[in-house]
N, C-alpha and C positions, 0 to 999 in steps of 0.2 A: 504494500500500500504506500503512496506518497506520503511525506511524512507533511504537506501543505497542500492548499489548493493551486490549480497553475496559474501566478500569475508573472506580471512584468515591472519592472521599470517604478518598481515602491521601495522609497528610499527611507530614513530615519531622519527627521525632522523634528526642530522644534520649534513650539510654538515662542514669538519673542513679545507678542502684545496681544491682548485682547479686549475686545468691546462689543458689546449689544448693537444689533441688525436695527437699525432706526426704524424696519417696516417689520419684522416678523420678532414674537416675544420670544421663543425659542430658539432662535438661531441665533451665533455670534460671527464678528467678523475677524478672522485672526492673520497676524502677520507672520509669517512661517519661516525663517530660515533652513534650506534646503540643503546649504554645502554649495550652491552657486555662486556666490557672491552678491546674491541679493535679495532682500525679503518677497516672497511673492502673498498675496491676498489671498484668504483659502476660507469659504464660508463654511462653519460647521454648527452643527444641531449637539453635540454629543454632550453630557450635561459635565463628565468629567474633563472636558476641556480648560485649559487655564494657563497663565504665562509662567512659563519657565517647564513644560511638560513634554519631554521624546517620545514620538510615535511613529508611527507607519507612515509616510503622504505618498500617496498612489498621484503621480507626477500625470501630466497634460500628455497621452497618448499612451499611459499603461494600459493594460488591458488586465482584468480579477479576473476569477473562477467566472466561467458562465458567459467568457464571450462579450465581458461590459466593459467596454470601451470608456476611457477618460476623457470626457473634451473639457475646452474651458466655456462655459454658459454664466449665465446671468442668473441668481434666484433671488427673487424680489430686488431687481434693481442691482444689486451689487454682484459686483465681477469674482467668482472662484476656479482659481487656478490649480486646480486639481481635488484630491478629498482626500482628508484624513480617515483613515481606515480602522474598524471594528476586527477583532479578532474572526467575526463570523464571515465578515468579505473578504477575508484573505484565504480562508477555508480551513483556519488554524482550529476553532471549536466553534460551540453553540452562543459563546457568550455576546449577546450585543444590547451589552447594558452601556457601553460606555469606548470611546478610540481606546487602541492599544496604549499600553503605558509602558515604555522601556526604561531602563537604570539612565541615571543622568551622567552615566561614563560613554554611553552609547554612542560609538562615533557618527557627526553629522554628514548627512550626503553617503554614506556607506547604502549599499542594495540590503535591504531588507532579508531575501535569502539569503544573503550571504553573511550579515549578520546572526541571524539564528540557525543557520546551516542546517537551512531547507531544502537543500538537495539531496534529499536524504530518502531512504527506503523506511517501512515500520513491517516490520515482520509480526505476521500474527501466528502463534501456536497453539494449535489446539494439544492438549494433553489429556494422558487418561488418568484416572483417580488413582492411580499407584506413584504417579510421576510429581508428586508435591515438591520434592526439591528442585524442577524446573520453574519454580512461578517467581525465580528471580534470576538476576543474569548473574551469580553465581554459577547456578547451576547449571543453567544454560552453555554457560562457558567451559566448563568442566567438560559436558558433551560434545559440544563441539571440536574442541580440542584435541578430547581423545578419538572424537571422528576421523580426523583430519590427521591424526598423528602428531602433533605439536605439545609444545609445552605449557602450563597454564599458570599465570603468577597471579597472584592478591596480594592487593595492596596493604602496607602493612597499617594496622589500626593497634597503635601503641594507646597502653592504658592512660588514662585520664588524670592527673593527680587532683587529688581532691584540695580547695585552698579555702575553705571552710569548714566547719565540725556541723553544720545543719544536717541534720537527717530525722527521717519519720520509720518509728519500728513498724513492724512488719508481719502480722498474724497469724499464720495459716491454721484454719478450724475444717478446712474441704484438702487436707494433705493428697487424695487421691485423687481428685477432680484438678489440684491444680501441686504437683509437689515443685517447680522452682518460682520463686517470685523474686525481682528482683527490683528496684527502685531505686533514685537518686534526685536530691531539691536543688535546682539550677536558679540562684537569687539572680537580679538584679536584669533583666535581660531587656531587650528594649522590641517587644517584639511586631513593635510600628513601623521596622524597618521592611524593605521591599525582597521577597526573594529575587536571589540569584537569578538572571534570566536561562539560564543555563543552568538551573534545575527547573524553573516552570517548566522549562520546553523535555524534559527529560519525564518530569510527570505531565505534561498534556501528552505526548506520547504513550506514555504508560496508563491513556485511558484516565487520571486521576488530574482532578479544578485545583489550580494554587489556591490556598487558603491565607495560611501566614506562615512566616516561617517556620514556627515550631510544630505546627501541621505535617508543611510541607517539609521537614525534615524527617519524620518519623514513616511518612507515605514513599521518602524516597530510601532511607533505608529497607523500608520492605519491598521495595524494588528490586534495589542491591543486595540481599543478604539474606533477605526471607523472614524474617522477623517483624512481623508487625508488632508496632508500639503503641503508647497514648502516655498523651499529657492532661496532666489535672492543672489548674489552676491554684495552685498552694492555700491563697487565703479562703477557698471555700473546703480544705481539707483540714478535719476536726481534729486532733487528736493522731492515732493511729490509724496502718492501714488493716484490716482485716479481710479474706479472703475465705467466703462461707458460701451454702447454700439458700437458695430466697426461701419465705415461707409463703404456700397457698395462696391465693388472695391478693397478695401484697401488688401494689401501684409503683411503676418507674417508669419517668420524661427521659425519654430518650433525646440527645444532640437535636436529631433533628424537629423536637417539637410532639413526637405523638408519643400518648402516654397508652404505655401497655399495663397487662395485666400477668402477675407473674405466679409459677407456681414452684413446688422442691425439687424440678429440674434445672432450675437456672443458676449459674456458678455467679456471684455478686462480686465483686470489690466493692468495699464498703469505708467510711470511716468510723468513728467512735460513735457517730450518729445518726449517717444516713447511708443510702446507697449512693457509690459515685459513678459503676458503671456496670454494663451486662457483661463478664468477662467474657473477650475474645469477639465479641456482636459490636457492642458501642456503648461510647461513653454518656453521660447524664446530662440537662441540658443545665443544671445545678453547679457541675463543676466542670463545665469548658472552657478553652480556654479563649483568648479573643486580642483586639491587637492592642488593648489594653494593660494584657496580664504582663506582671515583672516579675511574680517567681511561679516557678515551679514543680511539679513531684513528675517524675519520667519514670513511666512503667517499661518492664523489662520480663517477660514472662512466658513460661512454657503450658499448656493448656491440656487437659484429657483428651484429642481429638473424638471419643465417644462423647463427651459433655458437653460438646459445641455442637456438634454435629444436628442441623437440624433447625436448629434454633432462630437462625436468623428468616428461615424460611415459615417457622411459626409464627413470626413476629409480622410477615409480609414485608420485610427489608432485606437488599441485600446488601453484602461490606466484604469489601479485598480483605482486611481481617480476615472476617468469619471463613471465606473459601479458603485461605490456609490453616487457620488453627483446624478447621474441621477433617482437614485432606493430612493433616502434621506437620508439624513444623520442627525443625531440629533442636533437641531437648539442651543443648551445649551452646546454643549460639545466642542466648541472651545477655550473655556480656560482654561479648564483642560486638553486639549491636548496640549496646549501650555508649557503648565508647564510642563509635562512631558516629551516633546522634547526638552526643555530647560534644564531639569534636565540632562538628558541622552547628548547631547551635550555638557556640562561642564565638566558631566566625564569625554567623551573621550578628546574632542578636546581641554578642559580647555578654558577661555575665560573671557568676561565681561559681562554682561547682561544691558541693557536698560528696561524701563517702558514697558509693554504694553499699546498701545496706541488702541482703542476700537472706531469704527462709525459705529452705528445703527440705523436700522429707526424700532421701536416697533412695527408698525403699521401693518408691515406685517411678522412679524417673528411667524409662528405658534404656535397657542393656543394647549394646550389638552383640548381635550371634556370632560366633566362629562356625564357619563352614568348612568343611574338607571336600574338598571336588577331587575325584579320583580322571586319571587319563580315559581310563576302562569306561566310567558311565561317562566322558564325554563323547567319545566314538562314538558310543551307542546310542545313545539320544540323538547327534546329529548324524549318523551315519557315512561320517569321514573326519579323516585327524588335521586336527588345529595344532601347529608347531607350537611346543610347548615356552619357546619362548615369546611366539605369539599371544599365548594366553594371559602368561604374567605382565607383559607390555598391556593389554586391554584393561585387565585388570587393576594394574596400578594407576593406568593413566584416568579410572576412574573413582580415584583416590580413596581405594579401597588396599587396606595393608595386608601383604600376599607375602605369604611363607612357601618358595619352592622346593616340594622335594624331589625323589626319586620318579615318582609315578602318578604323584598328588599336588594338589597348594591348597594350604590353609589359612582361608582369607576371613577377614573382620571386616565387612563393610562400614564407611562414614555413619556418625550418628543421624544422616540427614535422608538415609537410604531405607525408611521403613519396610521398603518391600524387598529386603535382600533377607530371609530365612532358609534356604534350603538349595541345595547343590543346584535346583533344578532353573532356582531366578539365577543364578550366577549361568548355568549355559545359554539361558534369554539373552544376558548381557555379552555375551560372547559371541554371539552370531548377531546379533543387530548390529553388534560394530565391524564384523568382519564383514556383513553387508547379504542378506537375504538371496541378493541377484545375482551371489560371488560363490554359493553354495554349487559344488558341481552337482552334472546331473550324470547320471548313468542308466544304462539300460537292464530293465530285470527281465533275467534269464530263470525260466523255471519251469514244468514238467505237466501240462495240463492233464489231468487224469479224472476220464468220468467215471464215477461212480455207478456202479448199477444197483437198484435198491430189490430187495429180497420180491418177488412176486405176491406173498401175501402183505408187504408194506406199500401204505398209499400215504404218498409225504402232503403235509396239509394243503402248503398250495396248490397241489393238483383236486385236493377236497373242495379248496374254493372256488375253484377253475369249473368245478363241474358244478357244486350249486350256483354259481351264478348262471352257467350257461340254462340251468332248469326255472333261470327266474326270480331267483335270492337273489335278496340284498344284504348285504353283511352289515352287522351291526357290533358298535362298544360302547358294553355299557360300566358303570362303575365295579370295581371289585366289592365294596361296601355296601351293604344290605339293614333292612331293620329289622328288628327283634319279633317285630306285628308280623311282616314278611314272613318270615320263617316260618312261624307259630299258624300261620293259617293255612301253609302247605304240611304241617307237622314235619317238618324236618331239618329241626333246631338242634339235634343234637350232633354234638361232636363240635358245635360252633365256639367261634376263638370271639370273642371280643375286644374293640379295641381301649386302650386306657383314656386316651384325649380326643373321642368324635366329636366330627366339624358339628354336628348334629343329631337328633335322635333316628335321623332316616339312613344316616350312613356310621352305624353305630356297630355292626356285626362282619367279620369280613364272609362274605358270602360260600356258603356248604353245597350250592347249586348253582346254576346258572340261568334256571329258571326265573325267579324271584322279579331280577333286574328285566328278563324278557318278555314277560308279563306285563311291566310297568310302561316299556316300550311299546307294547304293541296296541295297550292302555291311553297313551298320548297321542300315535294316528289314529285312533277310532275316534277320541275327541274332535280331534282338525279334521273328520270327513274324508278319512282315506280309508276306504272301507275295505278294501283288499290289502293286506300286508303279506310277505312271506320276507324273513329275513334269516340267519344264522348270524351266528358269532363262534368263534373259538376262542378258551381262558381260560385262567385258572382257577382251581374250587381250592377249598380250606377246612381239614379237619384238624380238631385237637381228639390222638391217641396217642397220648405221652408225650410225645412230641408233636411239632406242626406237621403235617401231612401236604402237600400239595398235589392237586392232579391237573395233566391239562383232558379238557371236557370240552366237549360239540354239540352245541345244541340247535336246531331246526325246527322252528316254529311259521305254521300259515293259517292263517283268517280270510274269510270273506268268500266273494265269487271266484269259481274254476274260470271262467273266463271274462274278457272286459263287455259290455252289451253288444250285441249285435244281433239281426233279425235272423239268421241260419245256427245262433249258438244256445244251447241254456242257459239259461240263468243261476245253475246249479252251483250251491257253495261248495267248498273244502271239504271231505271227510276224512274218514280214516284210510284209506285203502289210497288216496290220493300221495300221501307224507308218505307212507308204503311205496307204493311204487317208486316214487324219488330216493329212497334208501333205498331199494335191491339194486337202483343204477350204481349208487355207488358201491356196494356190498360187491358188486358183480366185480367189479374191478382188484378184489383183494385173491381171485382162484383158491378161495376156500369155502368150506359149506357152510351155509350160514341156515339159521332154523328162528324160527319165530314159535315161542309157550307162552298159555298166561299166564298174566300176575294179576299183581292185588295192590297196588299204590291207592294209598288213598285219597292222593289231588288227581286221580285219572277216572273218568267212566269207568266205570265196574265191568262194563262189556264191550270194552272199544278200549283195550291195553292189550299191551302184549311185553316178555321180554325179549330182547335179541341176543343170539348165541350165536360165536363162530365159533367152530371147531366146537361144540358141547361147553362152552365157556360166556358166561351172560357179559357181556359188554355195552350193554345201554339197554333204555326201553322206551315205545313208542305208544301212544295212545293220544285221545282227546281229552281236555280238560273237563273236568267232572262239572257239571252242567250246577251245581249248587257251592 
């Protein structure tokens, strides 16, 4: 994606005087030094316009996004030599509350892209919910690198010396929902100064509106680093900080204004008195901070990814937060993010620094797993060998620490790598960097042998094959039955029950296969299809000692032998009908098959039969007992 919209010939400009449009109450008339040598007249509406202010002026024959042509015209009278530009007509963001505002080092007469080095691409990555250590260019960079083969440095983020003794203790009452916290009170800071343009344009890129600096410093370290942060406002923090679960009921103003309703799933930061924010979702609108605030408490912190997870979406908000704490965030890296929010906050806003003050409960702060990858299951999972010092080179270079031996390596993935547990994520990572479309291909060679099946055996899909061809339709119906079912075909025993049914209708796993075909054939008489014939093949379920399974065929038909017609009867289904379509298939096993009564007692008394091959009962036929 273009990191701008396309335009031309927009310079950095400032304005040197300004006055009121003698015909229009909104508009002013401004004298603009361009870098030319000479002021030009440039009418503008924009309400933050004012003297001594750097912005964009889209110069007499630029052209903006959209093909819109700069001339110089007349409005109400007065001559403007070009327009001062809005964020939103350069195609930089949404905002067009007011002309751009650039730092007043901003050189004059310089091109605008090439001031904010808007020649630029924005790469969008989609990722999947395993890949949370890519939702910053850290991580990103790491990949890449070890893509490419290359080396990958970071920059170094030396600690912070603290030149105050200010600090606020530090509670934790939700040790497993939240075991690192970390915190630091930054006095004195002036936070009315302007960010860096060269971090707005790093967070308008990054999807994220400059706010203030101490915002925008915390939004840009979770760019950088992964680590979302937040700042409180010091003087609306009471006492201590504590870090608990909410209760039931309870009310929180969220930043931006709407007040939710919270219950014993939500992890709080709190102080001695109130709530200050939703951990990991957003902060309170009680204690944010604004470009009045001069001191501060800078949160630093690792989260349950289970105890976020969700949350923001309950609330109907989303927050760059919430999507990393809830995906994980790396459980180590909250005080090198501190430091470097700290560092960057002293540039801009100058200040004092406090200790960081640190409560953790170890106990539940994530381990990394050591893995053993053998050579043997790598072969075999990708079925060709990776040069074993190809592996440790991938390996390392995704800075994961690799012990090689003889025939194995024993790696410890980074703490930022949640989804590294078992030999099998380590050969993922081994073949995506080695490159999918780099895997050879070879041809299998192997020994086509048909089987020929015994004459008395008829394999099921040839069963299917042939009732369909007599006009079945197959049917699936649930394994699960109810207790009513059974009990009114009498044939409940030997039935298994399950511990946790979805309901009382699928409470039994089924002793028959009747029960479910019944209810089927139940449902098209309802809807008016008055001829059904369908089968199913599955499995039935006895308890004798142990579970028993069988697979069972069942063949069921209702309705007219034929569809209307003036040369056919009207004659329904009987017995001798389901008859005859068994001996088709009977025929096909070249053994004798014999038909005796029985005595079921969900069947007509005198329209049953059992079926015997070879002198051995293997099912029974009849019509359903009329009561």
């Amino acid at each position: 994606l273009p990191a701008a919209g396309d335009f031309t010939y927009v310079v950095v400009a400032e304005i040197v005087s300004i006055e009121k449009h003698p015909d229009a109450d909104k508009l002013n008339i401004c004298q603009v030094d361009s870098g030319n040598g000479e002021l030009l007249q440039v009418v503008c509406g924009a309400p933050n316009a004012r003297a001594g202010l750097k912005s964009a002026l889209a110069m007499i024959g630029a052209v903006l996004p959209g093909n819109f042509k700069i001339k110089k015209s007349k409005l109400r009278g007065q001559i403007s030599n070009g327009m001062m530009c809005s964020d939103v007509e350069l195609g930089l963001s949404d905002d067009h509350s007011g002309i751009m505002e650039l730092p007043d080092d901003a050189p004059v007469g310089m091109d605008v892209r090439e001031y904010l080095a808007l020649n630029d691409k924005i790469i969008d990555i989609d990722l999947t919910p395993n890949r949370a250590d890519c939702f910053c260019a850290k991580g990103i960079a790491i990949d890449v690198a070890c893509l490419n083969n290359l080396d990958v440095k970071f920059p170094e983020i030396p600690p912070t010396t603290a030149t105050i003794d200010d600090e606020i203790a530090v509670k934790l009452e939700a040790k497993k929902q939240s075991p690192r916290y970390l915190c630091r009170v930054i006095n004195n800071i002036d936070n009315s100064k302007t960010t860096p343009v060269w971090m707005q344009e790093k967070l308008r890129r990054g999807g994220i509106r400059s706010i203030h600096p101490v915002v925008d410093v915390t939004n840009y370290v979770m760019l950088e680093l992964g680590q979302p942060m937040h700042g409180f406002d010091k003087s609306t923090v009471k006492g201590h900080i504590e870090v608990k679960m909410a209760n039931k009921g309870e009310k929180f103003t969220l930043l931006d204004g709407k007040e939710v309703v919270l219950d014993e799933n939500y992890l709080m930061i709190a102080d001695s008195e109130n709530y200050l924010a939703i951990a990991g979702v957003m902060g309170g609108l009680n204690s944010g901070c604004s470009d009045a605030t001069t001191d501060i408490v800078l949160e630093s912190a690792y989260f349950d990814p289970a105890t976020i997870m969700g949350k923001s979406r309950d609330l109907g908000i989303f927050t760059e937060s919430a999507l990393r704490f809830e995906r994980g965030v790396d459980p180590y890296l909250q005080e090198t993010a501190m430091n470097r929010a700290t560092q960057l906050i002293l540039e801009i806003c100058g200040g004092e620094v406090g200790p960081i003050v640190e409560a953790k409960a170890e106990e539940f702060i994530p381990q990394a797993t050591e893995i053993t990858l053998t050579a043997d299951k790598l072969k075999r999972v990708l079925g060709f060998e990776v040069e074993k010092q190809q592996v440790t080179t991938i390996l390392s270079g995704l800075q994961m620490q690799v012990v090689e031996k003889d025939n194995s390596w024993t790696v410890r993935a980074p703490s930022s790598r949640f989804d590294m547990a078992i030999e099998e994520d380590l050969i993922e990572e081994i073949v995506r960097i080695v490159g999918y479309d780099n895997m050879p291909s070879e041809n299998l060679f192997g020994e086509s042998v048909i089987m020929q099946l015994p004459e008395a055996v008829i394999s099921s899909n040839h069963i299917k094959t042939q009732l369909t061809t007599l006009g079945y339709t197959e049917a699936i119906n649930y394994s699960f039955v109810s207790q009513k079912q059974l009990d009114e075909l009498n044939i409940a025993n030997g039935s298994i029950p399950l511990k946790n049914p979805l309901t009382e209708e699928f409470a039994i796993m089924r002793t028959s296969m009747l029960p479910g075909m019944l209810q089927t054939v139940k449902y098209n008489l309802r809807r008016q299809n008055e001829t059904v014939k369908l089968f199913e093949t599955g499995t039935v379920f006895h308890s004798q000692n142990d579970i028993v399974e069988e697979e069972k065929l069942i063949v069921i038909a209702t309705g007219k032998r034929h569809l209307e017609h003036w040369g056919m009867s009207d004659e329904g289904f009987d017995f001798f009908d389901l008859k005859g379509d068994l001996e088709s298939l009977l025929s096909n096993t070249k053994s004798d098959y014999s038909f005796v009564k029985s005595s079921l007692e969900f069947l007509h008394p005198g329209r049953q039969a059992s079926i015997l091959i070879d002198g051995k009962e293997i099912g029974t036929i009849g019509q359903i007992h009329p009561e």
